[in-house]
Backbone as JSON Lines, residues from 0, in Angstrom:
{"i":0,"aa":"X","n":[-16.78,27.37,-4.51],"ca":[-15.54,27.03,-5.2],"c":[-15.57,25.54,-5.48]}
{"i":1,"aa":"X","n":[-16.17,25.34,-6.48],"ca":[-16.58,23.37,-6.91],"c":[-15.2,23.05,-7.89]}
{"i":2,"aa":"X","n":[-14.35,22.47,-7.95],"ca":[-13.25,21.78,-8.63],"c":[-13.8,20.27,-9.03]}
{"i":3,"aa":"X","n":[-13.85,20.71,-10.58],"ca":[-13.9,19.58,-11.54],"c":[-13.29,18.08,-11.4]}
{"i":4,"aa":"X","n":[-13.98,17.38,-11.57],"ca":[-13.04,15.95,-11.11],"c":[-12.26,15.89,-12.45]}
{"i":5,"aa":"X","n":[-10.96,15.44,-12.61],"ca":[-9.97,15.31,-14.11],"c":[-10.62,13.87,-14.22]}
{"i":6,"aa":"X","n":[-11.17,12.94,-13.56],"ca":[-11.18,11.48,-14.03],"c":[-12.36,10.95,-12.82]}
{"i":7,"aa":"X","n":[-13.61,11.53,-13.72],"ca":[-14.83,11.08,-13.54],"c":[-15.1,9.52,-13.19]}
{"i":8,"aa":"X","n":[-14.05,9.04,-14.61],"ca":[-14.49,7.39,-14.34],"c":[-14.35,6.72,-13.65]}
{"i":9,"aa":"X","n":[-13.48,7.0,-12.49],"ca":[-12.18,6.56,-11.11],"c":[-13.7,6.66,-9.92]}
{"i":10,"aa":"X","n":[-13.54,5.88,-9.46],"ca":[-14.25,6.08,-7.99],"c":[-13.9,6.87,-7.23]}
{"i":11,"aa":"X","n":[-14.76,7.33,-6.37],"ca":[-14.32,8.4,-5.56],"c":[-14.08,7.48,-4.17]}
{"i":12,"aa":"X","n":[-12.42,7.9,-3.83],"ca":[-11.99,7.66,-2.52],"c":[-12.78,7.8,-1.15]}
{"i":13,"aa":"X","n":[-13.78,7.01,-1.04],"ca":[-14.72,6.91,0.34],"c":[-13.84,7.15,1.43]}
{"i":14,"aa":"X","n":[-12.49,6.75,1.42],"ca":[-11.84,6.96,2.44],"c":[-11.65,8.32,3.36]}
{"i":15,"aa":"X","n":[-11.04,9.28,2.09],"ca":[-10.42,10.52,2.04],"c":[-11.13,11.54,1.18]}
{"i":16,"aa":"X","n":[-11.61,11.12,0.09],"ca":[-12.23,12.27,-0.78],"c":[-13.39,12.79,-0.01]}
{"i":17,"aa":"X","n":[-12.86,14.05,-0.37],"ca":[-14.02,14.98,-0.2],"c":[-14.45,16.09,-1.33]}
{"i":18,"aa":"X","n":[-15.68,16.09,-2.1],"ca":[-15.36,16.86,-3.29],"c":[-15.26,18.58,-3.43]}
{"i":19,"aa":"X","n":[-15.63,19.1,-2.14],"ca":[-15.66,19.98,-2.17],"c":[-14.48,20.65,-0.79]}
{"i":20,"aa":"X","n":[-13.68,21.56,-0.61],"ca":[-13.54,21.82,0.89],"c":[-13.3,23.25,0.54]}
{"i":21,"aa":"X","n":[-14.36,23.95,1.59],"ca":[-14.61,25.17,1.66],"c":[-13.19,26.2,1.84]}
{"i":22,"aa":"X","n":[-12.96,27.76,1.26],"ca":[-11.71,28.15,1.63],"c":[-11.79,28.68,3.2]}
{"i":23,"aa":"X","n":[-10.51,28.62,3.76],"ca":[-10.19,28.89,5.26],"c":[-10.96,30.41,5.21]}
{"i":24,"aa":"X","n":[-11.63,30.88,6.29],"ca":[-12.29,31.86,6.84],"c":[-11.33,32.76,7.46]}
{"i":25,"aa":"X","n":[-11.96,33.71,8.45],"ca":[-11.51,34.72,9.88],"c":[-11.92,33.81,11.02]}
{"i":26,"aa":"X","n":[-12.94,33.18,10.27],"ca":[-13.29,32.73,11.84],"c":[-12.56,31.58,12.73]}
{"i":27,"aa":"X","n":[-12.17,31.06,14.34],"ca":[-11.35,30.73,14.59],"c":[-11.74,28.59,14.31]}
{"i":28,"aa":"X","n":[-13.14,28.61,14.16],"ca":[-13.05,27.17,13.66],"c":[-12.94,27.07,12.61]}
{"i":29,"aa":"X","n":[-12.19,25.76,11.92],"ca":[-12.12,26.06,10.76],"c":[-13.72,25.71,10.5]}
{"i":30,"aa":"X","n":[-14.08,25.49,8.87],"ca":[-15.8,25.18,8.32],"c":[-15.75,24.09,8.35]}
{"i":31,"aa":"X","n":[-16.47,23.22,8.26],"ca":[-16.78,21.69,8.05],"c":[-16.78,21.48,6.83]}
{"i":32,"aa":"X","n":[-16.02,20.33,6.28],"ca":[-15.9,19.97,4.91],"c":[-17.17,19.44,4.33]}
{"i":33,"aa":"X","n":[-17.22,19.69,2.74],"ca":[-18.62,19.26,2.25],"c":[-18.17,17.62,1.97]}
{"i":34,"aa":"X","n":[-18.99,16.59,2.08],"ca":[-18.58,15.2,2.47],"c":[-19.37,14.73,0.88]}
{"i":35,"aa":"X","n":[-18.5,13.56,0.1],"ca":[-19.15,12.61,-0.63],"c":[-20.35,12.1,-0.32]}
{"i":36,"aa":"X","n":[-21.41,11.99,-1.31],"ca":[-22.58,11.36,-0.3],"c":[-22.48,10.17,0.36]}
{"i":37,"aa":"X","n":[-21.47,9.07,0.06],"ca":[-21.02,7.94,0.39],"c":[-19.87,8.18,1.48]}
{"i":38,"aa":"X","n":[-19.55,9.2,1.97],"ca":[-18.63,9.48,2.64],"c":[-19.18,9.62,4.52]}
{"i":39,"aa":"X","n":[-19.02,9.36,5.37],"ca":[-19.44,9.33,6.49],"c":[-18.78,10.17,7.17]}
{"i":40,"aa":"X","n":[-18.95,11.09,8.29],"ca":[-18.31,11.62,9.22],"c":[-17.31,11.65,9.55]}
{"i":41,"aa":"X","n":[-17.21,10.38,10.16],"ca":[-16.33,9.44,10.62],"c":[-15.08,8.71,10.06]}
{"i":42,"aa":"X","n":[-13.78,9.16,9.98],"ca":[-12.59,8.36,9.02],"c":[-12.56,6.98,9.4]}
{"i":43,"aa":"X","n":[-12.16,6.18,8.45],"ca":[-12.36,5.0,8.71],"c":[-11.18,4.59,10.01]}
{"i":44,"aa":"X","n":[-10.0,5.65,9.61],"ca":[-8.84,5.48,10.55],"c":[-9.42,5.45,12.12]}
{"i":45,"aa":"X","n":[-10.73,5.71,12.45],"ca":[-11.18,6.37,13.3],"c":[-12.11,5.05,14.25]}
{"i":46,"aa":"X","n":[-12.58,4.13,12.72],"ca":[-13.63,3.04,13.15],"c":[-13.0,1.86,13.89]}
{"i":47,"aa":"X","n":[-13.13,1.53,15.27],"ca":[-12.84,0.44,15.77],"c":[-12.49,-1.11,15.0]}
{"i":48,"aa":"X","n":[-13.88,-1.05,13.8],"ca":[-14.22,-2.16,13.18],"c":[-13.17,-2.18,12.29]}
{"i":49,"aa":"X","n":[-12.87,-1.56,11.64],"ca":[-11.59,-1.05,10.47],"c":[-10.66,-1.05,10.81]}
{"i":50,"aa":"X","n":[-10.24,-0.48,11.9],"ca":[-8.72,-0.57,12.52],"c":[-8.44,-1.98,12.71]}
{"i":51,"aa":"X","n":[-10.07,-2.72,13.29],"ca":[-9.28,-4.11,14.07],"c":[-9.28,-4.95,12.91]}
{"i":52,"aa":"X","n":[-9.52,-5.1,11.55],"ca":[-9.38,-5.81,10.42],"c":[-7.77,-5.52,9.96]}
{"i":53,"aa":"X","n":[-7.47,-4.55,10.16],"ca":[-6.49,-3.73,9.77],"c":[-5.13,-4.47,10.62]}
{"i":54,"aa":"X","n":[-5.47,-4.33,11.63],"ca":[-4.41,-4.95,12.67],"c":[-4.45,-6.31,12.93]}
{"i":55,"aa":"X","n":[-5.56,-7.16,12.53],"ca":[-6.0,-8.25,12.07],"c":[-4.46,-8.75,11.03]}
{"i":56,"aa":"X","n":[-5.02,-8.16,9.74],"ca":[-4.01,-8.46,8.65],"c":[-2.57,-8.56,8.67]}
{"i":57,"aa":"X","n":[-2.55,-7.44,9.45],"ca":[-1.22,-6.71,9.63],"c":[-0.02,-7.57,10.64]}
{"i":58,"aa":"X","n":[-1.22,-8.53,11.59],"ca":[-0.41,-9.21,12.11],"c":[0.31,-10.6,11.84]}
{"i":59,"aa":"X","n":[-1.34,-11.1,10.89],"ca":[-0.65,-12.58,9.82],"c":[0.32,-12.25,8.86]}
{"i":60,"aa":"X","n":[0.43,-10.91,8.43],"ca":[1.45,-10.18,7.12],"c":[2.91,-10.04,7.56]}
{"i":61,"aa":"X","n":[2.78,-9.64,9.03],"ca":[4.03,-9.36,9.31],"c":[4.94,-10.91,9.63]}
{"i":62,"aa":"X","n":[3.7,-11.65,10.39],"ca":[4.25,-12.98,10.78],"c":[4.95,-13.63,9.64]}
{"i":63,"aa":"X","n":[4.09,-13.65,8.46],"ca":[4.62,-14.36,7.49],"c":[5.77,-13.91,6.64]}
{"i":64,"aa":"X","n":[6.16,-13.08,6.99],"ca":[7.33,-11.84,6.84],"c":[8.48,-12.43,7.53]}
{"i":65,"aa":"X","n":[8.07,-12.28,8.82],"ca":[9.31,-12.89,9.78],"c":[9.36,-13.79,9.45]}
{"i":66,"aa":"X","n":[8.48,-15.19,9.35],"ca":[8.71,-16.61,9.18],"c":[9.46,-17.0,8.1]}
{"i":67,"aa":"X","n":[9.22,-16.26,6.93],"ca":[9.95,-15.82,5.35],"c":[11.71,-15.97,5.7]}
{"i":68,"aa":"X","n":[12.04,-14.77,6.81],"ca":[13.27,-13.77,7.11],"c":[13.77,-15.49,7.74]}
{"i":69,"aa":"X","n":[13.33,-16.23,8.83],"ca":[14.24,-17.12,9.57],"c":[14.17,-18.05,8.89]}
{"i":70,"aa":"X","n":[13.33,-18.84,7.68],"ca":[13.53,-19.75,7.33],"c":[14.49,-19.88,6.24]}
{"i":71,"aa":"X","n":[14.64,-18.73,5.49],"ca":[15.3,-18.43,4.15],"c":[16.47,-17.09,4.57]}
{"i":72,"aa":"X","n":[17.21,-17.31,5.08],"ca":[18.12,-16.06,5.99],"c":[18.62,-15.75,3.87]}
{"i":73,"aa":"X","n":[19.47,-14.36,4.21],"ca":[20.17,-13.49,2.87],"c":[21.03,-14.5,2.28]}
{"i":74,"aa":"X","n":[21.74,-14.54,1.48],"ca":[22.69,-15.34,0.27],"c":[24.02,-14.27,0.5]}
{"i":75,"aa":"X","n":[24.78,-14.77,1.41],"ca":[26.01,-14.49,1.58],"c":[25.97,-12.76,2.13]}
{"i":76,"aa":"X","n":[25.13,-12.25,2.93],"ca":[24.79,-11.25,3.7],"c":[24.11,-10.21,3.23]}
{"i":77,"aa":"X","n":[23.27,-10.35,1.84],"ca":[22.41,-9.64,0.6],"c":[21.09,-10.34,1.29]}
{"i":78,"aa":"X","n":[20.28,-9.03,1.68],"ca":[18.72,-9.61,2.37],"c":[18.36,-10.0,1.09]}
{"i":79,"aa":"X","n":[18.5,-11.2,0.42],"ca":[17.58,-11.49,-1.01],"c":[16.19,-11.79,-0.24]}
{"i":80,"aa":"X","n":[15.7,-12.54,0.85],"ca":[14.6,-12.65,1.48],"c":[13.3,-11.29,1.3]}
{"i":81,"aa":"X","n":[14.27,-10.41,1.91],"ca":[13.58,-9.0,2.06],"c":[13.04,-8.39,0.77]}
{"i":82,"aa":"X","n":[14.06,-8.34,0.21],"ca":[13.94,-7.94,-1.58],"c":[12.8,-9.26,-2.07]}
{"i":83,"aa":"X","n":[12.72,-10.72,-2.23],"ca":[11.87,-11.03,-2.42],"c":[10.34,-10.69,-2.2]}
{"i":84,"aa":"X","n":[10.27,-10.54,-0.31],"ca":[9.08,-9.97,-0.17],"c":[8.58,-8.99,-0.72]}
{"i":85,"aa":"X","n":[8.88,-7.86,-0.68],"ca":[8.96,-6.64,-1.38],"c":[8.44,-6.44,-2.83]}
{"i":86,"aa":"X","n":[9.19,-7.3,-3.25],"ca":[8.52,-7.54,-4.85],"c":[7.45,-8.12,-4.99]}
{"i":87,"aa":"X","n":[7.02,-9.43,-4.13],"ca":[6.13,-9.89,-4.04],"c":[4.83,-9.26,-3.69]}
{"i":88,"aa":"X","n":[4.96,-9.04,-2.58],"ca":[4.17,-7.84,-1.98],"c":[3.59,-6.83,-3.1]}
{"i":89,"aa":"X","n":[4.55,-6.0,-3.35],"ca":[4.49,-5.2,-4.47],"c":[2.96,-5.51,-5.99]}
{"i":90,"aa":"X","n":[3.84,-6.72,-6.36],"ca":[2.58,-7.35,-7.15],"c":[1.26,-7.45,-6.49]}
{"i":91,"aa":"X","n":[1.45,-8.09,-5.69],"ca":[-0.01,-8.83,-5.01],"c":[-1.08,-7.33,-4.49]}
{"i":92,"aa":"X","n":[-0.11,-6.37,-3.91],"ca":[-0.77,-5.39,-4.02],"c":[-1.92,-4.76,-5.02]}
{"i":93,"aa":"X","n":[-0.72,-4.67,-6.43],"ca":[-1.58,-4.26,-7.63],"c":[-2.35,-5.25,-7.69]}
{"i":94,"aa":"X","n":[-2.12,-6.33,-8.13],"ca":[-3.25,-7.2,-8.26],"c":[-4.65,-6.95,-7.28]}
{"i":95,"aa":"X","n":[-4.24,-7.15,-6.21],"ca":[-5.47,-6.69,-5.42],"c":[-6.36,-5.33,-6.01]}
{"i":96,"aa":"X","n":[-5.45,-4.57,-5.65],"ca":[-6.37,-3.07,-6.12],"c":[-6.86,-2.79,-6.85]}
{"i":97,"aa":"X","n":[-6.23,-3.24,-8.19],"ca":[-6.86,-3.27,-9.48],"c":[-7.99,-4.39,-9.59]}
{"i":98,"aa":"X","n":[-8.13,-5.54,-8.71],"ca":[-9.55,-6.67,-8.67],"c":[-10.51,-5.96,-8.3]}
{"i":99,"aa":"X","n":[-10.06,-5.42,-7.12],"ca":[-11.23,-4.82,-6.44],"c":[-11.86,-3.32,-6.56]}
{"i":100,"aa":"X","n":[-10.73,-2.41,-7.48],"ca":[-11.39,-1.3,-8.28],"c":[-12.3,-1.96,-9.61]}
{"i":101,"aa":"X","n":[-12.04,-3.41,-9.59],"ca":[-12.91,-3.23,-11.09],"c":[-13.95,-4.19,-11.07]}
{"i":102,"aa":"X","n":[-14.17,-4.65,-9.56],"ca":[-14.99,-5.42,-9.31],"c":[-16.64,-4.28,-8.51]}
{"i":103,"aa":"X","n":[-16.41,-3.54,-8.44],"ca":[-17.32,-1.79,-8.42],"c":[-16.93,-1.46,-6.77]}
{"i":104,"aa":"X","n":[-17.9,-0.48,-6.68],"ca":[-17.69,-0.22,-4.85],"c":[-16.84,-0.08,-3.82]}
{"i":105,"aa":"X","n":[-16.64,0.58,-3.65],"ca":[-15.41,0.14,-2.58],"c":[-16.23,0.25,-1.14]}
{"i":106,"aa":"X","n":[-16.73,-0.87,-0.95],"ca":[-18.27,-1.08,0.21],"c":[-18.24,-2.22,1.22]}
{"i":107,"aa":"X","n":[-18.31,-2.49,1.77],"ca":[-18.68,-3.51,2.44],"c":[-17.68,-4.49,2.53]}
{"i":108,"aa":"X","n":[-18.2,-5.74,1.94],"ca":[-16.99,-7.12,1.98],"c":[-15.08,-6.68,1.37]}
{"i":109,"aa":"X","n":[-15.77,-5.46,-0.08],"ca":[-14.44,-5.29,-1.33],"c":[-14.0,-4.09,-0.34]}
{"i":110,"aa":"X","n":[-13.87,-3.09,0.78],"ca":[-13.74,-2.49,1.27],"c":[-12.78,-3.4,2.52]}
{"i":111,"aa":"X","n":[-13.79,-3.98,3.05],"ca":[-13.1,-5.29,4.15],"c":[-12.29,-5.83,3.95]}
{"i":112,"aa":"X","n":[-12.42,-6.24,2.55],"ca":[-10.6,-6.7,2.06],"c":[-9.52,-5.85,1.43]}
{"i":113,"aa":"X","n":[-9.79,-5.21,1.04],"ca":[-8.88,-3.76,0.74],"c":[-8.05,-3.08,2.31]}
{"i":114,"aa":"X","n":[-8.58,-3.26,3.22],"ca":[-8.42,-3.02,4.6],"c":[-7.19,-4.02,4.73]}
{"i":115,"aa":"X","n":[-8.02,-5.36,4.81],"ca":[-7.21,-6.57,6.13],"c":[-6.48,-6.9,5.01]}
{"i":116,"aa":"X","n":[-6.37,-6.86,3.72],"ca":[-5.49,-7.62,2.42],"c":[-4.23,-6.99,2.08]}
{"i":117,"aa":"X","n":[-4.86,-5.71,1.92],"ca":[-3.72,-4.66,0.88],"c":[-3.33,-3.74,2.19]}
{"i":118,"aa":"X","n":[-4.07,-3.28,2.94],"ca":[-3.49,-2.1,3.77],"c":[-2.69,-2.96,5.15]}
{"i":119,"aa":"X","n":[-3.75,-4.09,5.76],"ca":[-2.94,-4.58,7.07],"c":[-1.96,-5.85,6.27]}
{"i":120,"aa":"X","n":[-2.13,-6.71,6.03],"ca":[-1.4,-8.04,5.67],"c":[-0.01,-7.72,4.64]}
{"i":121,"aa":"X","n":[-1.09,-7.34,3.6],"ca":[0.6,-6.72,2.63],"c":[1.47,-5.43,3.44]}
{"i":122,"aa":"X","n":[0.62,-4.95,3.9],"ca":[1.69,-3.53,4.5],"c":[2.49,-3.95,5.52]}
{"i":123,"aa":"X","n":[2.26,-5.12,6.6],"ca":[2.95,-5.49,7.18],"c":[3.3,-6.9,6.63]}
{"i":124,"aa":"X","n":[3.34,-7.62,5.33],"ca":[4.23,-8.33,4.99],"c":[5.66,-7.58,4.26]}
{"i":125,"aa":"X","n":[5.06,-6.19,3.36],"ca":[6.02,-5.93,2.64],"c":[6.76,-4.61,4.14]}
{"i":126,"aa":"X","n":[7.97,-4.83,3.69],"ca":[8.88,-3.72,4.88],"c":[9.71,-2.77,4.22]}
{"i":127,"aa":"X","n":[9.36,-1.36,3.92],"ca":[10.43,-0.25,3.91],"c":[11.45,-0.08,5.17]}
{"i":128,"aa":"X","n":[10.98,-0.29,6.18],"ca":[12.12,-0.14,7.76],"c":[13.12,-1.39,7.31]}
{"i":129,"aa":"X","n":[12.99,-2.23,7.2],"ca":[14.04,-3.42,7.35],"c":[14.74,-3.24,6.08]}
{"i":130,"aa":"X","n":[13.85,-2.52,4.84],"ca":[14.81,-2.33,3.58],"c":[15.98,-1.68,4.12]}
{"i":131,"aa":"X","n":[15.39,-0.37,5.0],"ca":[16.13,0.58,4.82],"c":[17.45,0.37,5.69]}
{"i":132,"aa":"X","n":[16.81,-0.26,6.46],"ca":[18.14,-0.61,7.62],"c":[19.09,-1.45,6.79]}
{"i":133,"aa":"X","n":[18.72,-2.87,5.92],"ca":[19.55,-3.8,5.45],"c":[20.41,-2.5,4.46]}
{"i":134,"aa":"X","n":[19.89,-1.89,3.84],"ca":[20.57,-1.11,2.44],"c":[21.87,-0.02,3.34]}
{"i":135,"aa":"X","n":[21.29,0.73,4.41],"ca":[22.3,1.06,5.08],"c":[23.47,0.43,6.0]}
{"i":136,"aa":"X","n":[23.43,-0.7,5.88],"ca":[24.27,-2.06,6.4],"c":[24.81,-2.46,5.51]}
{"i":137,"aa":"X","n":[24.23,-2.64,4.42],"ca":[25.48,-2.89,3.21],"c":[26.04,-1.96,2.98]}
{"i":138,"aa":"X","n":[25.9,-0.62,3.27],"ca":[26.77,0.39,2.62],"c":[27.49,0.54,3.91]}
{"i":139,"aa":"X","n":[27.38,0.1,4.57],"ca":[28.51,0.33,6.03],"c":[28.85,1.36,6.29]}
{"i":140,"aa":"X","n":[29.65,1.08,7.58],"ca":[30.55,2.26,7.98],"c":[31.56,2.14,7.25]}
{"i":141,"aa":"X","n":[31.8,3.48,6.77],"ca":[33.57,3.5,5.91],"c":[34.76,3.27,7.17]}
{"i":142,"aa":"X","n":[35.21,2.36,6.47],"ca":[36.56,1.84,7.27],"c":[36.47,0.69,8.26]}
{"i":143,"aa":"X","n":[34.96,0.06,8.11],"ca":[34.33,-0.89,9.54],"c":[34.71,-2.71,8.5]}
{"i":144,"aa":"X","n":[35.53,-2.4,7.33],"ca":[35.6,-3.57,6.91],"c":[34.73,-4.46,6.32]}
{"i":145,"aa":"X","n":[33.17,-4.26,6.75],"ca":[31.97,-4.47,6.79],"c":[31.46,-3.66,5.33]}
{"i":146,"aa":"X","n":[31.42,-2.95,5.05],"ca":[31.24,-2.14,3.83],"c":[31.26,-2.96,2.81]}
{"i":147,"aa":"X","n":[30.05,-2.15,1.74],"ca":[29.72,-3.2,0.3],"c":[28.89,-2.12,-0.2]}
{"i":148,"aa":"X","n":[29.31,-0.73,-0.76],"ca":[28.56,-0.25,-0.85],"c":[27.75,-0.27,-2.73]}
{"i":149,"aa":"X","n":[28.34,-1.11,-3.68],"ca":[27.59,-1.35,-4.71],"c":[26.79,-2.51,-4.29]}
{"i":150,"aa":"X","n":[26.82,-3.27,-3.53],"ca":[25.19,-3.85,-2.84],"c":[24.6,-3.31,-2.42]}
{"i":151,"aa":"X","n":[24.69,-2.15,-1.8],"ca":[23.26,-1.24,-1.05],"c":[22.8,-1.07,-2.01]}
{"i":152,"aa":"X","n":[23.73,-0.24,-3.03],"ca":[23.22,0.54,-4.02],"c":[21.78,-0.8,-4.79]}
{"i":153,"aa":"X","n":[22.78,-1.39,-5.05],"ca":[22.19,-2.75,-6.48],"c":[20.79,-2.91,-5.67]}
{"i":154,"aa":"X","n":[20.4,-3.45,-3.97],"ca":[19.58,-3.44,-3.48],"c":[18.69,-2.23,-3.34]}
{"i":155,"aa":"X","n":[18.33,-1.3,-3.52],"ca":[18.28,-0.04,-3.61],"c":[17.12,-0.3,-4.68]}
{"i":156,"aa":"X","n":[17.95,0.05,-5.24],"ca":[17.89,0.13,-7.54],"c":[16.58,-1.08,-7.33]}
{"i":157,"aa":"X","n":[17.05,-2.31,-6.67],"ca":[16.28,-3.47,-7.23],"c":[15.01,-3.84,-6.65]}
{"i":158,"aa":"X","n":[14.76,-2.65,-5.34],"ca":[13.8,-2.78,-4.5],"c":[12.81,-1.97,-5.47]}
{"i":159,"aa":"X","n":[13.04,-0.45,-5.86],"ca":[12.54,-0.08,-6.23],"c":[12.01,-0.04,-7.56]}
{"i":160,"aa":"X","n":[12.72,-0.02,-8.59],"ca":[12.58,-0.68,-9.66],"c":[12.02,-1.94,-10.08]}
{"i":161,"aa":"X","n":[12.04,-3.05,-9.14],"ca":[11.47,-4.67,-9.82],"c":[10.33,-4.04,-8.6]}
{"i":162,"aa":"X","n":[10.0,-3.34,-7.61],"ca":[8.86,-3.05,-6.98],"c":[7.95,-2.32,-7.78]}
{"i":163,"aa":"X","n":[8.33,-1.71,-8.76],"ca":[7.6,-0.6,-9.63],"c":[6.86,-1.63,-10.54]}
{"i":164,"aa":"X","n":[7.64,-2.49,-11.14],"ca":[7.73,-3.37,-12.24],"c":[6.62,-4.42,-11.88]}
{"i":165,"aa":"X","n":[6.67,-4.64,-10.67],"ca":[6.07,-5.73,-10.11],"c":[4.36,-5.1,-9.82]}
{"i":166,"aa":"X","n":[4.25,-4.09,-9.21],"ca":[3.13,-3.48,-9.18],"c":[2.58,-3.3,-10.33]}
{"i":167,"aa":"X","n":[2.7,-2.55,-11.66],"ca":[2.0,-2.66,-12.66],"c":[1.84,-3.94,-13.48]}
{"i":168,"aa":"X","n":[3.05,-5.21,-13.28],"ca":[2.74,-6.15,-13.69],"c":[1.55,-7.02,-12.79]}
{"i":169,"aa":"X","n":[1.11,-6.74,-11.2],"ca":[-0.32,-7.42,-10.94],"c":[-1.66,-6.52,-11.23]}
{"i":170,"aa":"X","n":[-1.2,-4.97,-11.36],"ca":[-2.34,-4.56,-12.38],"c":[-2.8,-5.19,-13.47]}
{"i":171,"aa":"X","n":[-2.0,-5.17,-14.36],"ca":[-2.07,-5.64,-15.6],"c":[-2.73,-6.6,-15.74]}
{"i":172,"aa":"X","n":[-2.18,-7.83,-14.76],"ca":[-2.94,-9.51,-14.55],"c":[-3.96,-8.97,-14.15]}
{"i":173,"aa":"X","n":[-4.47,-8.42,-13.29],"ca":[-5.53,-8.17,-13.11],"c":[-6.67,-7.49,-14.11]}
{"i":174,"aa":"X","n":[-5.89,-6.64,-14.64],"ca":[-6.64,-5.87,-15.69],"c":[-7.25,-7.04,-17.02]}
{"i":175,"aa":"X","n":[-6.35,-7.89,-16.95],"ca":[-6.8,-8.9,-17.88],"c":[-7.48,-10.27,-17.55]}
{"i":176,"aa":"X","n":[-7.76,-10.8,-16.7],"ca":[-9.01,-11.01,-16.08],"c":[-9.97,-11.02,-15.67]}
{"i":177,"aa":"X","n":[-10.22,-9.79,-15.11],"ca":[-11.6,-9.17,-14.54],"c":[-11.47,-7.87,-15.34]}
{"i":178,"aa":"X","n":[-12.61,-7.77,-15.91],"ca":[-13.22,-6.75,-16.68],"c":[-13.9,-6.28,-15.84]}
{"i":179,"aa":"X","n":[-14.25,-4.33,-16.28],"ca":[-14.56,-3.57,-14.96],"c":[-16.11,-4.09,-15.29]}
{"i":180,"aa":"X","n":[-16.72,-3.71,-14.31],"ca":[-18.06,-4.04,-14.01],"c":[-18.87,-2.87,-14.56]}
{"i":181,"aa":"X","n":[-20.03,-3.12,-14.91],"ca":[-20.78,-1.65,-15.4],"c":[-20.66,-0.77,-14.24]}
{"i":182,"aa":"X","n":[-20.68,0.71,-14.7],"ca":[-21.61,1.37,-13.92],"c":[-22.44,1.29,-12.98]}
{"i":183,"aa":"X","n":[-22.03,2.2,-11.77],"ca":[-23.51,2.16,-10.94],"c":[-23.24,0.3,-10.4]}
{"i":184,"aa":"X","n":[-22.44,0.07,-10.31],"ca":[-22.41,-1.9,-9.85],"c":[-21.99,-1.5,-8.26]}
């Protein structure tokens, strides 16, 4: 049972792809998946070396997150801080992904930074938990006085939306800078 790739030209996810996976059996193990030839055994979630790049990043990302949050506190109790990061984040993401999808491989060094850049540093600079908590704090408890609930909302709308906006706009920069690399690179 071989399933056609829709978009040949895309690299194949070393991470996760697998191009083939056999259908479930009778029997009580499941089969072993057929693996990318570039694909290893082993998930990367799995590799010591990967995780600790990962948690590496994740810890200068978050720091600089917090350091962000106490130096620049919200504008009259609106996390604008948070929402900044977020957007920021957001971009720098695309930008990244799109450099390093079009720079070839996803191997070695462009793999290493895809890890400690985009997955540990940005993932723990940019925060869905603290969105979510600030957005449910502006919408308060009804009757706690505290309530603002067209700021949750507006924060909401603006996380996601200028986050959307922001991601295809560091594609884009990216896309227009670095041209993909041949084939086979």
């Amino acid at each position: 049972m071989s399933r056609r790739d829709p978009h040949p030209e895309l690299p194949v996810d070393t991470d996760t792809d697998a191009l083939e996976i056999p259908p479930r059996t009778t029997r009580r193990r499941p089969p072993r998946q057929i693996l990318h030839p570039r694909q290893s055994d082993r998930p990367l979630h799995l590799s010591p070396p990967h995780v600790g790049v990962v948690l590496l990043g994740g810890i200068f990302g978050t720091a600089a997150r917090e350091g962000l949050t106490l130096a620049v506190p919200g504008i009259g109790g609106f996390p604008t801080t948070i929402l900044a990061v977020n957007i920021v984040g957001a971009f720098l993401l695309g930008l990244l992904l799109e450099s390093l999808l079009r720079a070839g491989h996803d191997g070695g060094a462009r793999r290493t930074l895809r890890l400690m850049l985009g997955t540990g540093f940005l993932g723990g600079f940019t925060t869905y938990s603290t969105f979510a908590v600030d957005a449910v704090e502006l919408w308060g408890v009804p009757g706690s006085g505290t309530a603002d609930p067209a700021a949750g909302v507006l924060l909401v709308l603006a996380t996601v939306l200028a986050g959307a906006v922001a991601s295809w706009a560091g594609i884009a920069v990216a896309a227009r800078y670095r041209p993909r690399t041949e084939a086979g690179s």
